[in-house]
C-alpha positions in Angstrom: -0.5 28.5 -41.9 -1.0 27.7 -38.3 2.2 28.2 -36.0 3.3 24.9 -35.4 6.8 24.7 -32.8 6.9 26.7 -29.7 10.6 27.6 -28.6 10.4 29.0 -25.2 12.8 30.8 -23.1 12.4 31.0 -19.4 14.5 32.7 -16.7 15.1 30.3 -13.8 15.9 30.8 -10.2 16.5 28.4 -7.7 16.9 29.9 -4.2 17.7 26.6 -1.7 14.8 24.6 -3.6 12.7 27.3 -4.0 12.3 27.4 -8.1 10.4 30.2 -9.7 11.0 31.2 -13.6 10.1 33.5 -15.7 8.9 33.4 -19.5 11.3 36.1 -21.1 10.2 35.6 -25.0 8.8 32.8 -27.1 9.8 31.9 -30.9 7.1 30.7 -33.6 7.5 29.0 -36.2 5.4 27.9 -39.0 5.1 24.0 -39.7 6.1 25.1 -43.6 9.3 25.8 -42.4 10.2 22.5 -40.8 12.1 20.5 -43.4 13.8 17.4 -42.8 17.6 17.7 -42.3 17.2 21.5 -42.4 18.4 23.5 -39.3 14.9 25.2 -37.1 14.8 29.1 -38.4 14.6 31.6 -36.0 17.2 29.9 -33.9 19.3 32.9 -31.6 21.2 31.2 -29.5 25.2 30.8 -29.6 25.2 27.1 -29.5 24.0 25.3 -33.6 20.8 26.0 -34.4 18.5 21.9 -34.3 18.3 19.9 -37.2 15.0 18.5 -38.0 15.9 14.2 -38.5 12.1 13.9 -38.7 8.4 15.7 -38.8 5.2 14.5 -40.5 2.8 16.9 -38.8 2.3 14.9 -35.6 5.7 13.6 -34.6 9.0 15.5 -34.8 12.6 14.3 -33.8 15.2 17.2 -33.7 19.4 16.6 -33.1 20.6 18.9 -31.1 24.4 19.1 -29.4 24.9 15.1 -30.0 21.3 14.1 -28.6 18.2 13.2 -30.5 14.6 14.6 -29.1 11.6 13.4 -30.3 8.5 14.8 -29.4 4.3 14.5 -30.5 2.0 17.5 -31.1 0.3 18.6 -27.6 2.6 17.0 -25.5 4.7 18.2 -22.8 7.6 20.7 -23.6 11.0 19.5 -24.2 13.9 21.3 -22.1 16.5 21.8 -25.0 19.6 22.8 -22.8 19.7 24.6 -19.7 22.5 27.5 -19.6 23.9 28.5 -16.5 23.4 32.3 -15.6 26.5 34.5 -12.7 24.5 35.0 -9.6 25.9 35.8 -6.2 22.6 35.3 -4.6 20.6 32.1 -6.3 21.3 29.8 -8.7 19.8 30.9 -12.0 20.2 30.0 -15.8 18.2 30.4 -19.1 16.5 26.8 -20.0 14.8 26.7 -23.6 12.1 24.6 -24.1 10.8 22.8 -27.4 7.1 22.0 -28.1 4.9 21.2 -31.0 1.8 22.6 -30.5 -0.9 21.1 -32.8 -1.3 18.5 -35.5 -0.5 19.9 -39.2 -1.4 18.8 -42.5 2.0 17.9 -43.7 2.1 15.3 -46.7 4.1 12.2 -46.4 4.1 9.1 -48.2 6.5 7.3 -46.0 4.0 5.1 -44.0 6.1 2.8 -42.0 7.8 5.6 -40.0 4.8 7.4 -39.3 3.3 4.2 -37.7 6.6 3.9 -35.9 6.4 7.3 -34.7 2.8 6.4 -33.8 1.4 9.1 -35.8 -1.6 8.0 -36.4 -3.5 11.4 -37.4 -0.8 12.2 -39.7 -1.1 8.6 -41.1 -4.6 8.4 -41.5 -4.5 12.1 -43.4 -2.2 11.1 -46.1 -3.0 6.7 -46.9 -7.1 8.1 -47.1 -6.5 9.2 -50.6 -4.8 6.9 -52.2 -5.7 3.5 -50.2 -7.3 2.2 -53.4 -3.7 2.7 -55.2 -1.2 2.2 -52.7 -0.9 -1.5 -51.2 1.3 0.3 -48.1 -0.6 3.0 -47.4 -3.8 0.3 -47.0 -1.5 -2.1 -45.0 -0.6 0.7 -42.2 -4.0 2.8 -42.3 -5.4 -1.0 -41.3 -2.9 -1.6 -38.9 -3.6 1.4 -37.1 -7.3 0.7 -36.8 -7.0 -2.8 -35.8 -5.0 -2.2 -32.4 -8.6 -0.3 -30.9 -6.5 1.2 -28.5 -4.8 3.5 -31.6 -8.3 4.5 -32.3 -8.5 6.6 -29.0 -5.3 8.6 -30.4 -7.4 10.0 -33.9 -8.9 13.2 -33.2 -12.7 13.5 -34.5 -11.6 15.6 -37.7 -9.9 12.3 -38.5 -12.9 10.2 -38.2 -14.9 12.3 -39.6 -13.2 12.4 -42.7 -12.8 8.2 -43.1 -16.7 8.3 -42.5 -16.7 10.6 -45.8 -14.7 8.2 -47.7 -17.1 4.9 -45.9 -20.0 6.8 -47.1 -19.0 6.9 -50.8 -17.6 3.0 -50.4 -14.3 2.6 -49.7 -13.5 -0.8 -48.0 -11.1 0.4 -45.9 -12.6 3.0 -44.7 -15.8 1.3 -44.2 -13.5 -1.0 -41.6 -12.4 1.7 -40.1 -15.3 3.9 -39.5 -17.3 0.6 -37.8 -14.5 -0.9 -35.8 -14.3 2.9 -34.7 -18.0 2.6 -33.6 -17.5 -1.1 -32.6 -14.5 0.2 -29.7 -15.2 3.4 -29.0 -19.1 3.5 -28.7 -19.4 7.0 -29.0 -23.4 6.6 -30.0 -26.1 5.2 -28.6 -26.5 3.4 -32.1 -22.8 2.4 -32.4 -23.6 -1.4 -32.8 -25.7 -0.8 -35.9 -23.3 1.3 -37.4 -20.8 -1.0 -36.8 -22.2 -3.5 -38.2 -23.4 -1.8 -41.1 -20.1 -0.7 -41.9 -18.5 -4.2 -41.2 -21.1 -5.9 -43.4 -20.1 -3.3 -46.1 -16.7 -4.0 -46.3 -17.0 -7.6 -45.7 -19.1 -7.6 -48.9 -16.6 -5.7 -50.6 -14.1 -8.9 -49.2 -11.8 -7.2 -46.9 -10.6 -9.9 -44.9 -10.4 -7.6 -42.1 -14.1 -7.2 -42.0 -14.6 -10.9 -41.7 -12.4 -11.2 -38.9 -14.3 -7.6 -37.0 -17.5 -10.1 -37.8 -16.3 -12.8 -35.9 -15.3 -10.6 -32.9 -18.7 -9.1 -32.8 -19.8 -13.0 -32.8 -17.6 -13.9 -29.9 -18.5 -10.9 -27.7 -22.2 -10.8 -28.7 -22.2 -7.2 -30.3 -25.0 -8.2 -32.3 -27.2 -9.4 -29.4 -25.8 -13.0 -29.5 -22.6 -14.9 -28.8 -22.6 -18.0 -31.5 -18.9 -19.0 -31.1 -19.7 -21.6 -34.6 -20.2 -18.2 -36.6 -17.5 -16.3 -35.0 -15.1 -19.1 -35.7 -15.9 -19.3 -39.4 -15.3 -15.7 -39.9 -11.8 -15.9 -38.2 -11.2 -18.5 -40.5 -12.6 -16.7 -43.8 -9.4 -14.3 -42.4 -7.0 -17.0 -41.6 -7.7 -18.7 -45.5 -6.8 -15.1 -47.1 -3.4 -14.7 -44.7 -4.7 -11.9 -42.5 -2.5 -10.8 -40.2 -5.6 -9.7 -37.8 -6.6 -13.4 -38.0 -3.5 -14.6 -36.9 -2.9 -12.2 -33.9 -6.0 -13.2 -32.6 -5.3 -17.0 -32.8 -2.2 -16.6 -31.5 -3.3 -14.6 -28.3 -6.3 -17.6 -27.8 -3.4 -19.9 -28.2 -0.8 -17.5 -25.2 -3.8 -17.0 -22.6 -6.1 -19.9 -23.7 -9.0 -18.2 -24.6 -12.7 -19.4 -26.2 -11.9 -23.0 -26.0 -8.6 -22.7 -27.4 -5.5 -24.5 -24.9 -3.1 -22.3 -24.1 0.1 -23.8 -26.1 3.1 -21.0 -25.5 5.9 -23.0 -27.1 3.5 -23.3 -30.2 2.8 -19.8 -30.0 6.3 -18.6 -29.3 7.5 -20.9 -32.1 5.2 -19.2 -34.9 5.7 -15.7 -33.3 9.7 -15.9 -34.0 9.1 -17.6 -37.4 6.9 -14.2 -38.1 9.2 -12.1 -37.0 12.3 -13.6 -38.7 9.6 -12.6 -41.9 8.6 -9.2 -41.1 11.0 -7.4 -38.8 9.0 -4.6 -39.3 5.8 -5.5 -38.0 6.3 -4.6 -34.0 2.8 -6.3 -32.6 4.7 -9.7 -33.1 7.5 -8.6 -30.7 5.1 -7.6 -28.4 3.4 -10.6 -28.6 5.9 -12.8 -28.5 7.0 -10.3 -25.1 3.0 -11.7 -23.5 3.9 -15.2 -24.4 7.3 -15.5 -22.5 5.8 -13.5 -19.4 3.1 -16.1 -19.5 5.7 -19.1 -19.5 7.2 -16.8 -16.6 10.3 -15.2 -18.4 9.6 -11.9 -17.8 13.1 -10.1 -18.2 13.1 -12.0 -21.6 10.4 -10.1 -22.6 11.9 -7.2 -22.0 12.9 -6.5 -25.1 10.4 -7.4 -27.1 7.9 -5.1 -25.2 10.9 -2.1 -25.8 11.4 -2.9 -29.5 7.3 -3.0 -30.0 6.4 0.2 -27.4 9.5 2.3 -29.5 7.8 1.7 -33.0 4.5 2.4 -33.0 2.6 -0.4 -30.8 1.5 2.3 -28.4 -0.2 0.0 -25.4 3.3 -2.1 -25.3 4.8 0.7 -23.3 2.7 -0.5 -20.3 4.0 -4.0 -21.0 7.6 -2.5 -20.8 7.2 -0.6 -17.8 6.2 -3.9 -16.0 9.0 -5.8 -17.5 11.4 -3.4 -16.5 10.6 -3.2 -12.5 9.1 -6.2 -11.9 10.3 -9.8 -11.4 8.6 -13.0 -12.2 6.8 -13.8 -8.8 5.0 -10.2 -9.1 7.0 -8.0 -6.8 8.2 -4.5 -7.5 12.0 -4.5 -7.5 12.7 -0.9 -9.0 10.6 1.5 -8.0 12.7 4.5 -10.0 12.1 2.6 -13.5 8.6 2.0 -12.8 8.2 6.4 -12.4 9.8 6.7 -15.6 8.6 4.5 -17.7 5.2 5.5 -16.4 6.1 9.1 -17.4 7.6 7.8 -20.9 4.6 5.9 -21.5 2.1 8.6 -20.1 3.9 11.3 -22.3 3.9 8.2 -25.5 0.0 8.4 -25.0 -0.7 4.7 -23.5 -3.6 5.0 -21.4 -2.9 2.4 -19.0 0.2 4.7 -18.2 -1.2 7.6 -17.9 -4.2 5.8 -15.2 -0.9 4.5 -13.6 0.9 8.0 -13.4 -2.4 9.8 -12.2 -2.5 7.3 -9.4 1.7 7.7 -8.6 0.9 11.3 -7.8 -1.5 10.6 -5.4 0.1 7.5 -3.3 1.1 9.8 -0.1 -2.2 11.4 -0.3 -2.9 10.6 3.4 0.1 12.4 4.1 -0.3 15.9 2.7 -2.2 19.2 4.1 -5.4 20.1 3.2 -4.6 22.8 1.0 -2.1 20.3 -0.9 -4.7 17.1 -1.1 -7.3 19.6 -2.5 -5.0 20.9 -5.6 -4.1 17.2 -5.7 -7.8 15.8 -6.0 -8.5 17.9 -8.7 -5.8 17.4 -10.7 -6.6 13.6 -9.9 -9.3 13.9 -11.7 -8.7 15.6 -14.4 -5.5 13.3 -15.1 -8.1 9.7 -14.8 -10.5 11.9 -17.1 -8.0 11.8 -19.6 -7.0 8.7 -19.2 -10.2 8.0 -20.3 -10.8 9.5 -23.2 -7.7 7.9 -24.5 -9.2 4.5 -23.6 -8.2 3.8 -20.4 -10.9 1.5 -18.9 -9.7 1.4 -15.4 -9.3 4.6 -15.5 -13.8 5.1 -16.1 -14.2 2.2 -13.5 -11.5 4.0 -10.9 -13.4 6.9 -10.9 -16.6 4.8 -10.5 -15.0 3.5 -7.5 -14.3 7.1 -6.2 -17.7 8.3 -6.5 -18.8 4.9 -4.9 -16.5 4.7 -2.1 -16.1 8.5 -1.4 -12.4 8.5 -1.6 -9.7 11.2 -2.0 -12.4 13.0 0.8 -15.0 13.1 -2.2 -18.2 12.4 -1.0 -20.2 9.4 -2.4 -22.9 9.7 -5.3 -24.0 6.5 -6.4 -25.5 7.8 -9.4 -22.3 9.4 -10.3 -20.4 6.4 -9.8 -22.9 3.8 -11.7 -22.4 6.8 -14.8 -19.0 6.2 -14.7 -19.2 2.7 -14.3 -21.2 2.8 -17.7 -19.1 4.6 -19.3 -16.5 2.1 -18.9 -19.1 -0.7 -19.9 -19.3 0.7 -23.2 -16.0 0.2 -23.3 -16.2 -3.6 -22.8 -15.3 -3.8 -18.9 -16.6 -6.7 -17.3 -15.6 -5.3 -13.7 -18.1 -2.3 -15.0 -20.8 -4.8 -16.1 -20.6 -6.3 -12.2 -20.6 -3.3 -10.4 -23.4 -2.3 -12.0 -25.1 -5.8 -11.6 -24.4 -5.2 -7.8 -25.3 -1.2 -7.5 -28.8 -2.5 -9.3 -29.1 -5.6 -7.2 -28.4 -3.6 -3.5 -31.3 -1.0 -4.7 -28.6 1.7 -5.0 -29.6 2.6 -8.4 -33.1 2.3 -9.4 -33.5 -0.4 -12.7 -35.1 -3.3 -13.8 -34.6 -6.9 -13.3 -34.5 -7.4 -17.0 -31.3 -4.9 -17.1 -29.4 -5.9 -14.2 -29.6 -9.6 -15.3 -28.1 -8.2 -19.2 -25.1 -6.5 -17.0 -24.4 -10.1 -15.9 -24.9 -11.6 -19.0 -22.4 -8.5 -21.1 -19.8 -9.6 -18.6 -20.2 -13.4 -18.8 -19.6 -13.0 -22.0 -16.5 -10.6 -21.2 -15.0 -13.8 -18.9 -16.6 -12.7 -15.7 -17.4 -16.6 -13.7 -19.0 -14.6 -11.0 -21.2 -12.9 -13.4 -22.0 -16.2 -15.5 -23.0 -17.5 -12.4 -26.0 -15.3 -11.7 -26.5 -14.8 -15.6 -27.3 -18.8 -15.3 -28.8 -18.0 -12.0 -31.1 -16.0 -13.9 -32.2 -18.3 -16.7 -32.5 -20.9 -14.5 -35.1 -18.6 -12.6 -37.0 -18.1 -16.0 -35.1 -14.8 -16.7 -32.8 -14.1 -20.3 -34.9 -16.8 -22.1 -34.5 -15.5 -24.9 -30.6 -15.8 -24.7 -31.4 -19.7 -24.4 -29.3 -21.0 -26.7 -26.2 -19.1 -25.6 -26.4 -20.4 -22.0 -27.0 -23.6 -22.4 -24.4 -24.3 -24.8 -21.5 -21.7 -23.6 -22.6 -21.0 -19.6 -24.3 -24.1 -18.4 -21.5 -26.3 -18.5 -19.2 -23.7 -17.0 -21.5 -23.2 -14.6 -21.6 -27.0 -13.4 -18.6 -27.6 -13.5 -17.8 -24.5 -10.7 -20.2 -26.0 -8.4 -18.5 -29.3 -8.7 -15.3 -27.7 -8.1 -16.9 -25.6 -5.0 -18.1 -28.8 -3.7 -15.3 -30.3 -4.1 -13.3 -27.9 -2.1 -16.0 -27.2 0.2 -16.0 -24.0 -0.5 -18.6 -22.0 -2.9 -17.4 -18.4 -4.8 -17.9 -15.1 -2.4 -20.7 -12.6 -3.5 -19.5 -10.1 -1.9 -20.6 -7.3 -4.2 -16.8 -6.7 -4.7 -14.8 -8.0 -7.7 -12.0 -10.4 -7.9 -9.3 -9.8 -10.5 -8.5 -12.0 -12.9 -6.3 -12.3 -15.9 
């Protein structure tokens, strides 16, 4: 069995700031010798040994001298006490550091807590076998899937093994396997294997599956958007209580989305009635958290977003970090919580943190030598790489932006950046879908009309107005006919109404080429 915990022992000096160490032994040990509320073998030091309070193979939390440590497998080292060391000359001391190396097999049937612990890979390993059986392993191994940012965090062994269980027919696994495709787009034929897999599950009446159907409705993942359709599927979800169902009403209900008024007393009212039901479930304090930062009571949500990002709702710690240095009008008012929650969040695996925390590093950048800003460009990118491939889409369009700009002293390669800007596409960015639109449209990158005028239509239907401007620019110019339907009933009326408003304020939308943030 593989060697699971690291214990490391370093030798540090510190000579007026200047801190060098040295590794003086480490201790392994295997992942069939952590037991809960048994003490860590191999343990050599004077002060008691750590007790294990939790491990399922991913997650661990030791107690240790009164405090509690909790760690994931291939994240940062854990400094487990620092002891000082007699020097005349330097400061020095003996700091032992705690890490968990790699995932392990390690069965476990309690299901909440590892979806607390956001152990998704551990979780996914042990509800696969008996989701059929057990109504709580199906409950959580859905749950996980469902928030697409979670599906980042499964490592292709994972995947590969729910695509096993899809192929022979199981429901829940067919869900998984294409919403996996659906979100992550890791093949050029992901929307037919999503939808195959959907379709599968669907017919096999997994509400979940009917609500997936009407998402890939709304966003036109199967080449259309027919809002009727979509809206009947959500329902076919709503009729059979599915909790997917209801999150996404309620968020069209907090920001107002697809025809839907925003109402956030309404929402706020049925988000507490939820929670007073299932204190459990976390995504309901974090959306209850959205819905009083929408009616502008950000340090109210505050908790919410801490309760939801501490059990198991993983992109909540992003909501947290803004709710805890930010006030209502926008303004950063603690700079020190925003660094450590970014770190806390980064290190908790939330990719909008870690796009944040790669970006923290570099805001003197201007200021440092040459020999400094080149170590830190390349870590730069390696740490918005990352970001990446956990799902960070800002992180694929930042990059872009790099590439396209030539910043950091990078020099500028438009096809480089339109690559990056793709990747993000496939992600669902509608900031990628314009830049695109605008790299094709300035003859920076050589395509077609027919192509760049689909980039405006993928982010119309995203939420982009400046795009569903020039995708009904387009039509109107004989282009997309075949998308007829679509724009006359969803963009045209949009689209009139913008140039009454523009008239109306003498004023018309920039096209610029740059793109204007929205919410």
């Amino acid at each position: 069995m593989a060697k699971e915990i690291l214990i490391s022992e370093y030798r540090v000096f510190n000579d007026r700031g200047s801190v060098s160490s040295n590794l003086i032994k480490t201790i392994e040990i295997n992942a069939s010798e952590i037991v809960k509320s048994k003490v860590l073998s191999q343990w050599s030091y004077s002060a008691s040994p750590p007790v294990v309070e939790y491990y399922d193979g991913e997650s661990i939390e030791l107690s240790f001298e009164g405090k509690v440590f909790q760690t994931k497998a291939r994240a940062s080292a854990i400094r487990l006490f620092s002891a000082v060391v007699p020097n005349d000359y330097v400061n020095e001391s003996v700091d032992v550091y705690f890490r968990l190396k790699s995932f392990s097999n390690v069965a476990c049937s309690d299901y909440a807590a590892m979806f607390r612990h956001a152990s998704f890979n551990a979780l996914v390993y042990n509800a696969l076998p008996v989701l059929n059986d057990n109504p709580e392993a199906a409950k959580y191994f859905i749950e996980v899937f469902v928030s697409c940012e979670n599906i980042f965090l499964i490592d292709k062994a994972r995947i590969n093994t729910v695509k096993s269980y899809a192929i022979n027919g199981n429901k829940y696994a067919c869900f998984a396997y294409g919403y996996y495709h659906l979100n992550v787009h890791p093949d050029m034929k992901s929307p037919d294997i999503a939808d195959y897999f959907i379709r599968r599950a669907y017919e096999k009446e997994l509400p979940e599956a009917a609500v997936a159907i009407g998402i890939m409705y709304r966003y036109g993942d199967l080449d259309k958007v027919d809002r009727y359709w979509s809206n009947k599927f959500f329902n076919i979800g709503l009729e059979k209580d599915c909790e997917f169902a209801l999150q996404i009403h309620i968020k069209d209900m907090i920001f107002g989305r697809f025809g839907v008024a925003v109402d956030l007393p309404k929402a706020i009212e049925m988000l507490d009635d939820l929670i007073d039901k299932d204190r459990e479930n976390a995504k309901w304090r974090q959306m209850r958290g959205w819905a009083l930062q929408q009616n502008h009571s950000l340090s109210l949500a505050k908790d919410d977003y801490e309760f939801a990002a501490k059990n198991g709702i993983v992109s909540a710690w992003s909501d947290y970090v803004v709710a805890s240095s930010y006030n209502d009008d926008d303004e950063l008012i603690d700079k020190d919580a925003y660094v450590r929650l970014v770190v806390e969040g980064s290190e908790n695996r939330d990719c909008l943190c870690r796009f944040l925390l790669a970006l923290h590093k570099v805001e003197n950048y201007d200021d440092m030598s040459d020999c400094q800003k080149a170590i830190e460009r390349k870590t730069l990118m390696e740490s918005l790489e990352d970001a990446y491939k956990i799902g960070s889409k800002e992180a694929a369009v930042y990059i872009g932006d790099i590439y396209y700009y030539g910043w950091y002293d990078i020099p500028e390669d438009n096809a480089k950046a339109y690559s990056w800007y793709a990747k993000a596409a496939l992600l669902k960015d509608p900031e990628a879908f314009e830049k695109m639109f605008y790299m094709i449209k300035n003859g920076y990158i050589n395509e077609d009309l027919n192509f760049m005028d689909n980039c405006a239509l993928n982010a119309a239907r995203l939420g982009s107005d400046k795009m569903l401007k020039e995708t009904v620019i387009a039509y109107l110019h004989g282009r997309l006919k075949k998308y007829y339907l679509e724009i006359e009933q969803y963009y045209m009326p949009v689209f009139d109404s913008m140039k009454e408003d523009a008239e109306d304020d003498d004023d018309y939308p920039d096209d610029d080429g740059r793109y204007d943030a929205y919410v």
